[in-house]
C-alpha positions as CSV (number, residue, x, y, z in Angstrom):
1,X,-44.3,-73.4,19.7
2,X,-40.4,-73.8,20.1
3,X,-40.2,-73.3,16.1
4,X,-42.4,-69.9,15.8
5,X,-40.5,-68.7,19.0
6,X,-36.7,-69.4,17.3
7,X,-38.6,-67.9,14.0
8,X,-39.7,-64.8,15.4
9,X,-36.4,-64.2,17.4
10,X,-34.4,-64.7,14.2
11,X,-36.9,-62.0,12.5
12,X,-35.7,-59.9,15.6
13,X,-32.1,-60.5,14.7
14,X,-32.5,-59.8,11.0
15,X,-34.4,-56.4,12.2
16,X,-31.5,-55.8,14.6
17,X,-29.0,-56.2,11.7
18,X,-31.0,-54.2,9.2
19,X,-31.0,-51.2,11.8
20,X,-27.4,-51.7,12.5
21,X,-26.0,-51.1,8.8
22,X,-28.9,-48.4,9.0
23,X,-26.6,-46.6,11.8
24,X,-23.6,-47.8,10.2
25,X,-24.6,-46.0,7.0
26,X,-26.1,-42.9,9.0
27,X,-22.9,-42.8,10.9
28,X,-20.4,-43.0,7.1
29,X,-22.8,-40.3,5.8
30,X,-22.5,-38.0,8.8
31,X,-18.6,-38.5,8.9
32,X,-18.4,-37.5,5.4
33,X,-21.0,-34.8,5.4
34,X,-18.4,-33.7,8.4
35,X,-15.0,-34.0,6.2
36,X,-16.7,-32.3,3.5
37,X,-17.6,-29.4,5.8
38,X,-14.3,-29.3,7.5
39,X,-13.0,-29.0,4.0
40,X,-16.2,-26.1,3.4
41,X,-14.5,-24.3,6.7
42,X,-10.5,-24.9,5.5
43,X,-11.1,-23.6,2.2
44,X,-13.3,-20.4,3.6
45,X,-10.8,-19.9,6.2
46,X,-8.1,-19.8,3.5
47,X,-10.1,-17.3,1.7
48,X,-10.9,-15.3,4.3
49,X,-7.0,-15.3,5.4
50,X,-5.9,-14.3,1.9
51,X,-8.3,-11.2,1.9
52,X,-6.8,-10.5,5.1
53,X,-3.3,-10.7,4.0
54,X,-4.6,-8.6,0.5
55,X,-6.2,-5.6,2.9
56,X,-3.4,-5.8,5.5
57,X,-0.8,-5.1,2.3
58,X,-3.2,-2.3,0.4
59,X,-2.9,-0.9,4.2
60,X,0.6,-1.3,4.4
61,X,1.0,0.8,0.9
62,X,-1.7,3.4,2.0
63,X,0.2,3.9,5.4
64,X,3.7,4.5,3.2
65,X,2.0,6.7,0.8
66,X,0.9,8.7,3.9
67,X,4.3,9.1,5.8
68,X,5.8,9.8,2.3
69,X,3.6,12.6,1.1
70,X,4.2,13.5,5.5
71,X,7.8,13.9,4.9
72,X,6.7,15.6,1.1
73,X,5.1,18.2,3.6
74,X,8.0,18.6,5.7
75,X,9.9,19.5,2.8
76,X,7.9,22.0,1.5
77,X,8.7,24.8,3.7
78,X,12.8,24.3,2.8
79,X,12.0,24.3,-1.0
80,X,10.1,27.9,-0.1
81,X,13.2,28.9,1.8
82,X,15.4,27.7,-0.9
83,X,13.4,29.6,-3.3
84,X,13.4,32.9,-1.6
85,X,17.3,32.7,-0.6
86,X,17.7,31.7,-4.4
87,X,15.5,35.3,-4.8
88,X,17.5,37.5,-2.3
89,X,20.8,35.7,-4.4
90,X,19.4,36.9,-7.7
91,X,18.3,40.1,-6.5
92,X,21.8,40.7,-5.1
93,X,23.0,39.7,-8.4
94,X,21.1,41.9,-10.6
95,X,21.8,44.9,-7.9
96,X,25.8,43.9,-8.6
97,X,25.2,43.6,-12.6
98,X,23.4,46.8,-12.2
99,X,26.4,48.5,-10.4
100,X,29.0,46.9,-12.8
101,X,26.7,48.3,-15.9
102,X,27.1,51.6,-14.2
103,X,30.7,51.7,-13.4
104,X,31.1,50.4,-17.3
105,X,29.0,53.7,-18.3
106,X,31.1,56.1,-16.2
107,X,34.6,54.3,-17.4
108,X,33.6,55.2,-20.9
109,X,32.2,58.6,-20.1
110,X,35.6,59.2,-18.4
111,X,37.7,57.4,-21.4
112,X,35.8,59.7,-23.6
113,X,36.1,62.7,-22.1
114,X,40.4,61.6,-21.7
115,X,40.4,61.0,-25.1
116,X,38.8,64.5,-26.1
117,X,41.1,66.0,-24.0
118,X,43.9,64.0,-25.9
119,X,42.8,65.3,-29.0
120,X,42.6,69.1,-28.4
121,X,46.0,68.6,-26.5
């Protein structure tokens, strides 16, 4: 009896063992399968961070392009006031070039009508 009893425990025993390196092995697969999906996370993370960083600059230029074509708009209403003062200046010109041409007209009217006069004197 005491050799089927020290048999059967040592079957136990080799069970025991077998379904520790079971659990040992369960236990290495898990860990890895855990590093390899902490890795999975890092690296979608990463992505995810990059696309962030990618929108927040397209933002970034779409806000600048915004507050310049803003000050564009601001600027628009001097370039119409510098266009009609550069009107009213042209105007005034032409008006003066107009006067001049008129003066020039009645000068030579006048140096004619002197010189007639010179030659019947």
């Amino acid at each position: 009896g005491n050799k089927d009893y020290i048999t059967e425990l040592n079957d136990k025993l080799k069970t025991l063992e077998e379904e520790r390196q079971s659990t040992r092995d369960l236990v290495a697969n898990l860990e890895t399968e855990n590093d390899d999906s902490k890795k999975a996370m890092k690296t979608k993370m990463k992505k995810l961070y990059d696309e962030l960083t990618y929108v927040e600059e397209k933002n970034d230029g779409m806000r600048k392009k915004i507050a310049d074509l803003q000050n564009e708009n601001r600027t628009i209403p001097d370039l119409h006031d510098d266009v009609n003062n550069l009107k009213k200046s042209l105007r005034r010109k032409e008006a003066d070039f107009n006067n001049a041409t008129k003066t020039a007209s009645n000068l030579n009217k006048t140096n004619k009508s002197l010189r007639d006069t010179l030659d019947q004197l």
